[in-house]
Every structure is written in C-alpha cells, then in structure tokens.
C-alpha positions as protocol buffer text, in pm:
chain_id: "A"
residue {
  index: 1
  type: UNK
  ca { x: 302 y: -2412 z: -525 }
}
residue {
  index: 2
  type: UNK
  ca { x: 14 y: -2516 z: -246 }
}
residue {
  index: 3
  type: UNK
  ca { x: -264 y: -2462 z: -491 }
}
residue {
  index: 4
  type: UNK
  ca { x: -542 y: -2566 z: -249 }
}
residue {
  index: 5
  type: UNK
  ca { x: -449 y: -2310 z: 25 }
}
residue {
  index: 6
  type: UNK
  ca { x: -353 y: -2031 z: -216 }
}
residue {
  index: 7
  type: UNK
  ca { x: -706 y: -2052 z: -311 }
}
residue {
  index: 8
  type: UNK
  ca { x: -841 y: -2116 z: 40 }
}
residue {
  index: 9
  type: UNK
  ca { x: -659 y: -1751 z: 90 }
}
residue {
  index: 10
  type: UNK
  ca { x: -867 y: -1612 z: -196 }
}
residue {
  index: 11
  type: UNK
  ca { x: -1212 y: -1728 z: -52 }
}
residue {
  index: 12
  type: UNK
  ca { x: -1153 y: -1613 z: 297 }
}
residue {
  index: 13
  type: UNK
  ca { x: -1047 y: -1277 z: 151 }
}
residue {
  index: 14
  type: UNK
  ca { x: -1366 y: -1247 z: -71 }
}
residue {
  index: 15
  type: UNK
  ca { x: -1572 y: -1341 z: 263 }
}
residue {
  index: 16
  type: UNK
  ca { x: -1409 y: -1017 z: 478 }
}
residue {
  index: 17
  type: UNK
  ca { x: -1511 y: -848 z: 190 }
}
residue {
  index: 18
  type: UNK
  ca { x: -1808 y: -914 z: 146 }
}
residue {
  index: 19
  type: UNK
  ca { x: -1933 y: -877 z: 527 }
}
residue {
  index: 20
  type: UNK
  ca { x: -1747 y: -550 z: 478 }
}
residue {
  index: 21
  type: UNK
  ca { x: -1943 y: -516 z: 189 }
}
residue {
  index: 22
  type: UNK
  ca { x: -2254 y: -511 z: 388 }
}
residue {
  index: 23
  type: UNK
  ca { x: -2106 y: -250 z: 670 }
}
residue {
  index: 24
  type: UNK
  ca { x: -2076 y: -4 z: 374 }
}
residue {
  index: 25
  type: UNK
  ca { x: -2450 y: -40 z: 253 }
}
residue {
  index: 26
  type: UNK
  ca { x: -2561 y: 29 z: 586 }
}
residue {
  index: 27
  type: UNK
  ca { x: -2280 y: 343 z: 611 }
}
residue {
  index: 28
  type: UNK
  ca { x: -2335 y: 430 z: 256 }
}
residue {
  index: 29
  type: UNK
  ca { x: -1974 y: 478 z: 273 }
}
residue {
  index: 30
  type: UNK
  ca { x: -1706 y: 235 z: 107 }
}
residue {
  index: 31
  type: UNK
  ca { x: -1408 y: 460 z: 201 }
}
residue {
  index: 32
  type: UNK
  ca { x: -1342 y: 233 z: 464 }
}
residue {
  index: 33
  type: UNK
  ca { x: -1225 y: -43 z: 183 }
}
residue {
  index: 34
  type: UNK
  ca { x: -900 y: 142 z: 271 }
}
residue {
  index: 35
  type: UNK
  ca { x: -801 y: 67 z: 609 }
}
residue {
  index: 36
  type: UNK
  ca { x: -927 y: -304 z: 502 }
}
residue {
  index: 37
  type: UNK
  ca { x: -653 y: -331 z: 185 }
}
residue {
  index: 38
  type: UNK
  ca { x: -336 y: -411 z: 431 }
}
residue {
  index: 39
  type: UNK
  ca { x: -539 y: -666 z: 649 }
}
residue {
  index: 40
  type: UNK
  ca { x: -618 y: -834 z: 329 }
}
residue {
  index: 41
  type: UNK
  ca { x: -262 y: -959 z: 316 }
}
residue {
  index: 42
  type: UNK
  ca { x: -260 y: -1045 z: 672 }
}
residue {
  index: 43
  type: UNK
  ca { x: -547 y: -1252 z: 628 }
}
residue {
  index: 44
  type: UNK
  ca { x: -354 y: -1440 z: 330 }
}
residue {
  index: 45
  type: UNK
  ca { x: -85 y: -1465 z: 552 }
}
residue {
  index: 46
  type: UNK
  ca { x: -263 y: -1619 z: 829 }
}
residue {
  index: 47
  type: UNK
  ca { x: -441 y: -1867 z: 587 }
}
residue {
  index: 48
  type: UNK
  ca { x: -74 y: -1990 z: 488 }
}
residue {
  index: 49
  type: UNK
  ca { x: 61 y: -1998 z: 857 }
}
residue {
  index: 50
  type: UNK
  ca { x: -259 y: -2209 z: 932 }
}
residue {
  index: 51
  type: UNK
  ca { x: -148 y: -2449 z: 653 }
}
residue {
  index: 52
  type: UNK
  ca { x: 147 y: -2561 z: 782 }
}
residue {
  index: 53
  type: UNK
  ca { x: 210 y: -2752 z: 1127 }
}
residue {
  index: 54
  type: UNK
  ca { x: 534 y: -2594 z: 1206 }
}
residue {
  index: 55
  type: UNK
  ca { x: 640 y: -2292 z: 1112 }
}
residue {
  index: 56
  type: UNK
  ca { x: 1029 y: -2207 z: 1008 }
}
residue {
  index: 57
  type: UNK
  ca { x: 1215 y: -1887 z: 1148 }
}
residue {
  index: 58
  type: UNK
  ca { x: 1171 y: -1727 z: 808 }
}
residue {
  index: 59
  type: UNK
  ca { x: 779 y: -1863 z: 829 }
}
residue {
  index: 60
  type: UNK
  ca { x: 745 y: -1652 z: 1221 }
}
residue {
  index: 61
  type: UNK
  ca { x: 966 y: -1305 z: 1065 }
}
residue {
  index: 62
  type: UNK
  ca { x: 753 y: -1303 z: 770 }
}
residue {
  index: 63
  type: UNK
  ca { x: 436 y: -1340 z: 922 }
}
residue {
  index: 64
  type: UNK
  ca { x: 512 y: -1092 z: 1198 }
}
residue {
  index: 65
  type: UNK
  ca { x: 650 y: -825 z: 913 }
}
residue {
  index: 66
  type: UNK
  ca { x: 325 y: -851 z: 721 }
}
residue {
  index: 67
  type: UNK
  ca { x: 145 y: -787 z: 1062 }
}
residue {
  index: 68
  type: UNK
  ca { x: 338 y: -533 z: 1180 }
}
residue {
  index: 69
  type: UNK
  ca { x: 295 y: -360 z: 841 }
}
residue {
  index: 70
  type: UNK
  ca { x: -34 y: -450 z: 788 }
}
residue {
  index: 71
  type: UNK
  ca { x: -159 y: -318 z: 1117 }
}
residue {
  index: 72
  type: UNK
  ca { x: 9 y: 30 z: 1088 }
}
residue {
  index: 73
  type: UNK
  ca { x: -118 y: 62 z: 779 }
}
residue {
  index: 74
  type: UNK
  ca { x: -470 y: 28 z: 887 }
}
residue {
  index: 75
  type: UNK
  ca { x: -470 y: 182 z: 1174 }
}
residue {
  index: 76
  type: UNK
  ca { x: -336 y: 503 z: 992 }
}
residue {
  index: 77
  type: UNK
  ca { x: -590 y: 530 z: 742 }
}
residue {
  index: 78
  type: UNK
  ca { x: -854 y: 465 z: 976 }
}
residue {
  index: 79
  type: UNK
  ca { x: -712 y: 707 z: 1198 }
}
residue {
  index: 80
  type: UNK
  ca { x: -737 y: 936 z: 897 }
}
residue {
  index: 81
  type: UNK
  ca { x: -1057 y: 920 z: 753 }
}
residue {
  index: 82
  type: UNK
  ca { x: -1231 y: 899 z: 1094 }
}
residue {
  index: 83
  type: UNK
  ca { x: -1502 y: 1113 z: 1026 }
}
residue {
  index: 84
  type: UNK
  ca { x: -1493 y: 1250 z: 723 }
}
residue {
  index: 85
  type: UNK
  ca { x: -1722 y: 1215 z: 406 }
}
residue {
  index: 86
  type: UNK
  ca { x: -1675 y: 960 z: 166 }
}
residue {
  index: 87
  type: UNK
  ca { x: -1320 y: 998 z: -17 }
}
residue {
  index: 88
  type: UNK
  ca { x: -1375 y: 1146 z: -336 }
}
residue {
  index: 89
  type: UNK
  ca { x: -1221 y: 881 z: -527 }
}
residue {
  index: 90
  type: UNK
  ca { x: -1560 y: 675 z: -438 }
}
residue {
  index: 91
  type: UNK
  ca { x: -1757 y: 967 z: -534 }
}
residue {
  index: 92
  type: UNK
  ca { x: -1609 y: 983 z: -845 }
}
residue {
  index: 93
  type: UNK
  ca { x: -1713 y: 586 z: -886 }
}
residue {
  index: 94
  type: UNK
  ca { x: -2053 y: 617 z: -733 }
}
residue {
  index: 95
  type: UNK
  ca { x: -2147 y: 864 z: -950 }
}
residue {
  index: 96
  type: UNK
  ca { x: -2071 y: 665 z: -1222 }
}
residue {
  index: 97
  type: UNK
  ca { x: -2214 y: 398 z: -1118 }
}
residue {
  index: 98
  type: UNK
  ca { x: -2566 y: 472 z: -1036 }
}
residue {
  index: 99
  type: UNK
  ca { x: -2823 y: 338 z: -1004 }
}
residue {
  index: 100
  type: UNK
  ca { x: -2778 y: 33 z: -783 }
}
residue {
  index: 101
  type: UNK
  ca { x: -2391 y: 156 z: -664 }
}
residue {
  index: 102
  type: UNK
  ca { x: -2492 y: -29 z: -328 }
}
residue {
  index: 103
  type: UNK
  ca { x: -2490 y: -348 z: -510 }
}
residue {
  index: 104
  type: UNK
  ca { x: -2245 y: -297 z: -750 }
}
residue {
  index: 105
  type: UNK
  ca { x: -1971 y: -236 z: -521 }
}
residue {
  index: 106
  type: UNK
  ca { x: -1948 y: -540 z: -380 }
}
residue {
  index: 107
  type: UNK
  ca { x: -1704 y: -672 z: -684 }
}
residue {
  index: 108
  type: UNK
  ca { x: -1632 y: -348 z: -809 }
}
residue {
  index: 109
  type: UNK
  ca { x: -1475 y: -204 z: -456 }
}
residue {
  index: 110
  type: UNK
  ca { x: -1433 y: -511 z: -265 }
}
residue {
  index: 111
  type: UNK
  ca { x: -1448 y: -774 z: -463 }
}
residue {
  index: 112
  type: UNK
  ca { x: -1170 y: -654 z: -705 }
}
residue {
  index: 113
  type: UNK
  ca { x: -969 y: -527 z: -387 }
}
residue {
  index: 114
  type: UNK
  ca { x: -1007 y: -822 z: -290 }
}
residue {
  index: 115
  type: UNK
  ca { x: -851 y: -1018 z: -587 }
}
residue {
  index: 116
  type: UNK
  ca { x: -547 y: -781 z: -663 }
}
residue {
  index: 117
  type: UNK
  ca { x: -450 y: -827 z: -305 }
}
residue {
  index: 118
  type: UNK
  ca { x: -493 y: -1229 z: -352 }
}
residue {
  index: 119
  type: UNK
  ca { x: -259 y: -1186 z: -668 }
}
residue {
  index: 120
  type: UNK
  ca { x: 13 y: -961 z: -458 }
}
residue {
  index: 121
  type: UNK
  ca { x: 25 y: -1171 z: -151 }
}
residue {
  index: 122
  type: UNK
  ca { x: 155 y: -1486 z: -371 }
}
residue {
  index: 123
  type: UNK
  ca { x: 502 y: -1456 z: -221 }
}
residue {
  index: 124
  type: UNK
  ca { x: 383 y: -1501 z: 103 }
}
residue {
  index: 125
  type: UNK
  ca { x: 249 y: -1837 z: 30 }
}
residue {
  index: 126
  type: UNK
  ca { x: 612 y: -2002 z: 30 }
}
residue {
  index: 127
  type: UNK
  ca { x: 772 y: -1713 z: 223 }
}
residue {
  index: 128
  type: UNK
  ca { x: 571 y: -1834 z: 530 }
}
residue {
  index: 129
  type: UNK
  ca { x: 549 y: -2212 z: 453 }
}
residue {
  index: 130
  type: UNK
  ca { x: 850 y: -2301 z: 317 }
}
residue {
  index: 131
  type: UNK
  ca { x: 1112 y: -2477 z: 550 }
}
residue {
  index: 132
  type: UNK
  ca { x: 1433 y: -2368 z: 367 }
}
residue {
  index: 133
  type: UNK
  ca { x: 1705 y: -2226 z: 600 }
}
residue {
  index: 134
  type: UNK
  ca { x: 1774 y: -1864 z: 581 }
}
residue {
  index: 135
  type: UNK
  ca { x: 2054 y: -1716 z: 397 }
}
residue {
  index: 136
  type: UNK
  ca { x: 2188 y: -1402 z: 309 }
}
residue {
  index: 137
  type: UNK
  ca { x: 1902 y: -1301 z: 76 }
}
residue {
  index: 138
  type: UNK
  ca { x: 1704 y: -1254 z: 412 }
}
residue {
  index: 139
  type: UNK
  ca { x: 1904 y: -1045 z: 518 }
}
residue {
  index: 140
  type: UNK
  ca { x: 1875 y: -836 z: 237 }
}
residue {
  index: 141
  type: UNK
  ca { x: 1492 y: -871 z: 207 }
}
residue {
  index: 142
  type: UNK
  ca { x: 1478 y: -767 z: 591 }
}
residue {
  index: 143
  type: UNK
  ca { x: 1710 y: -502 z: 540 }
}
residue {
  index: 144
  type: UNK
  ca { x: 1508 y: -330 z: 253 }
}
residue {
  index: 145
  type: UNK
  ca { x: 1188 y: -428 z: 455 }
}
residue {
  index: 146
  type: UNK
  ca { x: 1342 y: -164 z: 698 }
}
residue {
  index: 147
  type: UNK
  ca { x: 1416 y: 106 z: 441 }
}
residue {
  index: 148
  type: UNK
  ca { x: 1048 y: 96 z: 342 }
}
residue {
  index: 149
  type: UNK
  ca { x: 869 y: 43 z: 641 }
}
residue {
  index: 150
  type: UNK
  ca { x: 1103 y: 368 z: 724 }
}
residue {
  index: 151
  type: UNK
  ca { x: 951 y: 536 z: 440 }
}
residue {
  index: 152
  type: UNK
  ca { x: 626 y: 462 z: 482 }
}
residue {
  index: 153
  type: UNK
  ca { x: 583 y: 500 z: 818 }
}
residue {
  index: 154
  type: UNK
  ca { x: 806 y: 798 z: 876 }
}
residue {
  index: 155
  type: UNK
  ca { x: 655 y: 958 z: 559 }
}
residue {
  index: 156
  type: UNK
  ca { x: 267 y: 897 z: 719 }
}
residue {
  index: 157
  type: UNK
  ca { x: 391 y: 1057 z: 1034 }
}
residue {
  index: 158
  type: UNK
  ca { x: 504 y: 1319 z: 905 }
}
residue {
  index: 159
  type: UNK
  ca { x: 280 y: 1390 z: 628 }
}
residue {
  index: 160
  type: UNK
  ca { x: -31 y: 1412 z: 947 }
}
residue {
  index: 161
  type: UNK
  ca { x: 161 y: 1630 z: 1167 }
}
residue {
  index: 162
  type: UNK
  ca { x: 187 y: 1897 z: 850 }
}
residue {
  index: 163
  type: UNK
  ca { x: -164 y: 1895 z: 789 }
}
residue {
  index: 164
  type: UNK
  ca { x: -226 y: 1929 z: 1198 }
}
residue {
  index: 165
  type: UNK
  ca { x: -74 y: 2237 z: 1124 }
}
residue {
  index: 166
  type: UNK
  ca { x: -271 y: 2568 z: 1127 }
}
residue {
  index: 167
  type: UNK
  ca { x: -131 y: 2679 z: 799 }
}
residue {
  index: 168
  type: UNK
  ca { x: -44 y: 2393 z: 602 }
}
residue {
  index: 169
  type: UNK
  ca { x: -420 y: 2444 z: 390 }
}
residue {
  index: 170
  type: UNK
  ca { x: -323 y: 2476 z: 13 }
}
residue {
  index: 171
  type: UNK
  ca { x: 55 y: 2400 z: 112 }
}
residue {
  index: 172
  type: UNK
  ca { x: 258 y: 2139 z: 31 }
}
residue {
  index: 173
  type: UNK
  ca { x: 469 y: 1943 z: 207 }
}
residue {
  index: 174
  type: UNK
  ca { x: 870 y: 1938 z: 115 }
}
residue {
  index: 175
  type: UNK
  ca { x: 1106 y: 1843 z: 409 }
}
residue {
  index: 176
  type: UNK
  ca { x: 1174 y: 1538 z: 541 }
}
residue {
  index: 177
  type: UNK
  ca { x: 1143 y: 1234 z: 354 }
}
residue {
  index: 178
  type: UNK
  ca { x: 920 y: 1460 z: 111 }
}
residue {
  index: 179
  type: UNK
  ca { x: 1215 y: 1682 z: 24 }
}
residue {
  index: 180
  type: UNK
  ca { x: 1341 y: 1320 z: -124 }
}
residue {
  index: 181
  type: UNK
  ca { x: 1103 y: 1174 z: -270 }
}
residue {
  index: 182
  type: UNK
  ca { x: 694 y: 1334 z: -360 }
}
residue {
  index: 183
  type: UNK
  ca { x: 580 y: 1035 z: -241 }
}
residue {
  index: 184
  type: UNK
  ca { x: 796 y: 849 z: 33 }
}
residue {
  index: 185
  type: UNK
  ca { x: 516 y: 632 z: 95 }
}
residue {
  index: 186
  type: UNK
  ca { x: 445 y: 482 z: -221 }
}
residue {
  index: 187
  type: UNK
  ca { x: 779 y: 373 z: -221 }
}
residue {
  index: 188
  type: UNK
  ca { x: 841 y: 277 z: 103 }
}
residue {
  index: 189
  type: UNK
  ca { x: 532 y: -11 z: -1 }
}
residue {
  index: 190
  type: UNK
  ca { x: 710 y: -67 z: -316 }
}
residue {
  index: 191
  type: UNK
  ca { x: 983 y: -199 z: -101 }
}
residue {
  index: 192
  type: UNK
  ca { x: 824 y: -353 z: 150 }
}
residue {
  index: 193
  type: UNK
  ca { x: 678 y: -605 z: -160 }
}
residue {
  index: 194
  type: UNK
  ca { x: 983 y: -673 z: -314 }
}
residue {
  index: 195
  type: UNK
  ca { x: 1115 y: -737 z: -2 }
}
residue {
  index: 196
  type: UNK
  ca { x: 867 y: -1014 z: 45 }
}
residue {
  index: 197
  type: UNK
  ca { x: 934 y: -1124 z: -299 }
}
residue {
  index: 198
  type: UNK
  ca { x: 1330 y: -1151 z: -187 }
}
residue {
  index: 199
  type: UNK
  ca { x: 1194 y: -1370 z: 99 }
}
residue {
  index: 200
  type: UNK
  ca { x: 1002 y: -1585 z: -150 }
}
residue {
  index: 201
  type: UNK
  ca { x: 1317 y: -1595 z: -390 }
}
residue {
  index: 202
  type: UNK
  ca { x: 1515 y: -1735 z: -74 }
}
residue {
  index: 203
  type: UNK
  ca { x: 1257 y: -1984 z: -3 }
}
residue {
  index: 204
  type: UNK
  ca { x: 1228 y: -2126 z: -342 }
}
residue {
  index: 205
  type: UNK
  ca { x: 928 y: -1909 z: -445 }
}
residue {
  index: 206
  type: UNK
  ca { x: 1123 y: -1697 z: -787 }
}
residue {
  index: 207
  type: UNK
  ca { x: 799 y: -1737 z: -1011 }
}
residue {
  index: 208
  type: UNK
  ca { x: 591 y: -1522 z: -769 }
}
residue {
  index: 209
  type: UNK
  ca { x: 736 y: -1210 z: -968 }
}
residue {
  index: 210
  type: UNK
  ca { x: 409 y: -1118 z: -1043 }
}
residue {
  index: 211
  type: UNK
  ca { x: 306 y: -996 z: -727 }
}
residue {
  index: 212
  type: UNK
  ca { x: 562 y: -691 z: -665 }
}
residue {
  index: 213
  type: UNK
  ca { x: 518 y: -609 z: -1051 }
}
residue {
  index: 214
  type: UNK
  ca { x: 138 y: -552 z: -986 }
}
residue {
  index: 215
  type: UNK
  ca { x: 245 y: -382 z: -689 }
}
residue {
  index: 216
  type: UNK
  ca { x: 463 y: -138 z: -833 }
}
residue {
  index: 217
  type: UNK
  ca { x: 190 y: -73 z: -1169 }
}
residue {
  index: 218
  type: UNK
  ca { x: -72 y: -29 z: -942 }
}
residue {
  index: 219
  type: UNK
  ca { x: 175 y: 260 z: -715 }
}
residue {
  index: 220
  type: UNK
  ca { x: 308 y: 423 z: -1048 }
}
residue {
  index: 221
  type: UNK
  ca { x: 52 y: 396 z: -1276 }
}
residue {
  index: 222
  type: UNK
  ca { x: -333 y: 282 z: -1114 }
}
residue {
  index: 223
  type: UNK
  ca { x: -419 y: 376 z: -742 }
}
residue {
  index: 224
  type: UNK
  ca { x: -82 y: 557 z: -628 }
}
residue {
  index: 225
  type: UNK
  ca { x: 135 y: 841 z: -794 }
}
residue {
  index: 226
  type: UNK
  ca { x: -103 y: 863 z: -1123 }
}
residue {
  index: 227
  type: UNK
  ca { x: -409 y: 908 z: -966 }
}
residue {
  index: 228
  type: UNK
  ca { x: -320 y: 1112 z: -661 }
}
residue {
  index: 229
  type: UNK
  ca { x: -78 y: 1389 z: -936 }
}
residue {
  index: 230
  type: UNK
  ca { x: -380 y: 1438 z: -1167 }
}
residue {
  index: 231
  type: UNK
  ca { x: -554 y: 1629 z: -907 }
}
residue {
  index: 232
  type: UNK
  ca { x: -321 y: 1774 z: -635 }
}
residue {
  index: 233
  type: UNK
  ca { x: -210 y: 2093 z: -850 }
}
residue {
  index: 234
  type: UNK
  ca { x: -534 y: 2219 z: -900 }
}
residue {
  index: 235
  type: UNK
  ca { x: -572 y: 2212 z: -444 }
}
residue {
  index: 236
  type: UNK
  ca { x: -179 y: 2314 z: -414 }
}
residue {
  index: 237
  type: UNK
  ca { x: -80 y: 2575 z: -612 }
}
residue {
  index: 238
  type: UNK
  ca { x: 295 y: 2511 z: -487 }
}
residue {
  index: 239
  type: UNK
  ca { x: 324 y: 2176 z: -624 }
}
residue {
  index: 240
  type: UNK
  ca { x: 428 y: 2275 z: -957 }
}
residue {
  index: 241
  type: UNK
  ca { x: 721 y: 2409 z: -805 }
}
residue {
  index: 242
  type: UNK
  ca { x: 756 y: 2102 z: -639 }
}
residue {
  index: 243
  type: UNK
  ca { x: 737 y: 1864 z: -898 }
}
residue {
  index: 244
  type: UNK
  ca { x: 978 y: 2068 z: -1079 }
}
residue {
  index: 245
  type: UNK
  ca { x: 1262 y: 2021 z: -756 }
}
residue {
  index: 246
  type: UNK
  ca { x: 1165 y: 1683 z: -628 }
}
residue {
  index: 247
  type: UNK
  ca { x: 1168 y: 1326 z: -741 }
}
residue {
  index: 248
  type: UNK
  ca { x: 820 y: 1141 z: -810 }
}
residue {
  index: 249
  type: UNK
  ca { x: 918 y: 847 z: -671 }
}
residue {
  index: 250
  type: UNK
  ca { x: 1270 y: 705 z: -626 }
}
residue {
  index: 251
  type: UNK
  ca { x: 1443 y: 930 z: -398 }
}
residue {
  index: 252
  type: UNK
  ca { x: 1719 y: 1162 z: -480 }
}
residue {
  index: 253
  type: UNK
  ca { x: 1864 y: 1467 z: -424 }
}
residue {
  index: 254
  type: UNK
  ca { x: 1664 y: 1810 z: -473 }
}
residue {
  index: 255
  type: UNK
  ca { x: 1700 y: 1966 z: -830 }
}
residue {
  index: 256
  type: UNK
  ca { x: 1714 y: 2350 z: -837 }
}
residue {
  index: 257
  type: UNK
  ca { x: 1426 y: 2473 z: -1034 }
}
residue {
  index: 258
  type: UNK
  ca { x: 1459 y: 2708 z: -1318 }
}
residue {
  index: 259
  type: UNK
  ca { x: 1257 y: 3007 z: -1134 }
}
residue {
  index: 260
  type: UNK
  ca { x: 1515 y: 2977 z: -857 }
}
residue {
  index: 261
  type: UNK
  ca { x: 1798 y: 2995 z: -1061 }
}
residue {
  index: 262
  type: UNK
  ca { x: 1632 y: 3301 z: -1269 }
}
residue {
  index: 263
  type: UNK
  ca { x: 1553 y: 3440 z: -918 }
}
residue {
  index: 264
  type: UNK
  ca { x: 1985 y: 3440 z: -830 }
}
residue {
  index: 265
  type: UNK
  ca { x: 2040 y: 3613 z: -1155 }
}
C-alpha cells in the first residue's frame, strides 16, 4: 500500500472541505456537503492517478467510472436541492449543536465527510495505480458497476420525474425500479463500491475490504435506509403498505400484502 499518497488523498480532501466549509458560513447552509460527498472520491482518485507516471487500462476505466459516477451524482443532488432550505437532516444537527454550529461544522459535517470518504475510497488507491493486467474479475466488477450505476441512476430519474408530478404530494413511489427494491439507489451505490473493491481484488488490493463494508453500514444502518425509514411514514401515509409489499433493499419480487389478500376474500 502507497502510504504517502493515500494520505496525500486525505489532506487534499480535508482542504475542499474546508474551503467548502467556509461557502457554508457565508450561506448558512451546509446542505450543499451533499453534492460535494461523490467528488470527494474523485478527488482521491485523481490524487492516485497523479501518483503514478503511467497509467494501466484498468488505472484509465477506473478513474473514468469514479468520474462518471461521481459527476452524476453531484450534479443530481445539486440539481435537487437548488433552492430549497436547508435539508432537515442539518436542522436536526444545528439545532443540536448551538451555539457556535458555524464553527463546529467544519469537522462535524465536513470534516468527518471528509474522512469516511478517505476510508471508502481505499480501493481506488491500487485499483488506479496498480499495473496488473486485467482478468476476468474486471469483467465482473464492470459488469456489476453497470447493474448499479443502472440502479442508481435510473432510480434518481425516476424518483424526480414522480415528484414533478402534480399529484405525487404524500404519495409514494412503487413502479419501476421502486416496485423492486424501496430504495434502488442505495443499492445501486452499494454495488458500485464493491465493484471497485472487485477491481482492487484484481489488482492485488484484497485487504481494502473495509471500504465497501463502511459503505454498505453507512447505506443500511447510518445515512441511507435507517435514517431516511424513521421518518417517511409519518409524510406518506402509503408507505406502510409499501414496506409491507416491497423489499428494503436487495431487490426482489413484490410480496402480496395481507390487506390485499383480505381485500380478494
């Protein structure tokens, strides 16, 4: 493991934080840490392109999959939130945080942000740099690359065209990849990681496991599913029903709920 640059990748992380940092003061808005979490990783991964003098096919498809991931990520969010208050997620931590939120957020918003994406990005470190031919298990890491960029994407599109809709307020969402899945893109990330982790494996890089376990705690249990379910039935009325009928996460065929089947008989 390049210790030097891996670290080098942690200080120019903390540094777009921290001017970022600044930007929300002057918003008094930190929302915007969210459109900044993808690029994190695509700042890593230029760090450990930079590192090396040439870089290997496997080097050029990672970086350009972490970009192209990265970027739509981003510009999603920001896309999103353009205009609207601060999420209420921050709320929820400003107001218990106060007095001197302003300050504090700079390691309890960015800076720790800014470390959990350090620790996920590992595999990228030999991913990108190592010169290892490519085998079959880049083909499989590209192929479930594609499954969860799919998901993600796909389940982003289609999640903003619903709420574009006139009478989607208080609804929920259940066709598609949601009819699947609650959350198609939770795990469409959870796949894109491992699937950087396969590259890693391929390259040599098997003891970055860490990264997509962190991943997948902080979708299941932290900043994804968890936190998002706790609230949503108390705006959606309907998603009982749906949580009764649809997978949280891996997806799988629809189960028929028990007030449907009371409702045949």
């Amino acid at each position: 493991m390049d210790l030097q640059n891996y670290l080098l990748a942690l200080y120019v992380i903390l540094g777009v934080g921290a001017v970022a940092w600044v930007a929300s003061i002057v918003k008094r808005d930190v929302s915007f840490v969210d459109s900044l979490w993808s690029l994190f990783f695509l700042v890593a991964a230029a760090v450990f392109a930079a590192s090396v003098e040439t870089l290997s096919p496997r080097g050029y498809l990672v970086f350009a999959l972490v970009a192209i991931w990265a970027l739509r990520l981003s510009g999603y969010i920001t896309v999103r939130n353009w205009g609207e208050p601060e999420d209420y997620r921050y709320q929820s931590i400003r107001a218990h945080n106060e007095p001197g939120f302003a300050w504090k957020a700079l390691y309890i918003v960015f800076g720790l942000q800014g470390v959990l994406a350090w620790v996920v990005a590992l595999p990228l470190l030999p991913a990108i740099t190592s010169t290892a031919s490519l085998g079959w298990i880049d083909v499989l890491a590209a192929l479930l690359w594609s499954v969860g960029f799919v998901f993600e994407a796909g389940g982003d599109y289609q999640l903003a065209k619903f709420k574009r809709r006139a009478d989607s307020k208080g609804k929920v969402l259940d066709s598609g990849l949601w009819r699947y899945t609650r959350h198609p893109n939770y795990f469409g990330d959870f796949c894109v990681w491992w699937s950087f982790y396969l590259f890693a494996v391929s390259a040599g890089g098997w003891w970055s496991i860490a990264s997509p376990i962190v991943m997948s705690l902080l979708l299941l249990k932290v900043s994804g599913v968890a936190m998002l379910e706790k609230t949503i039935s108390k705006r959606r009325p309907e998603y009982a029903a749906y949580i009764r009928q649809t997978n949280a996460f891996f997806p799988g065929p629809r189960r028929v709920s028990q007030d449907i089947e009371e409702a045949k008989s």
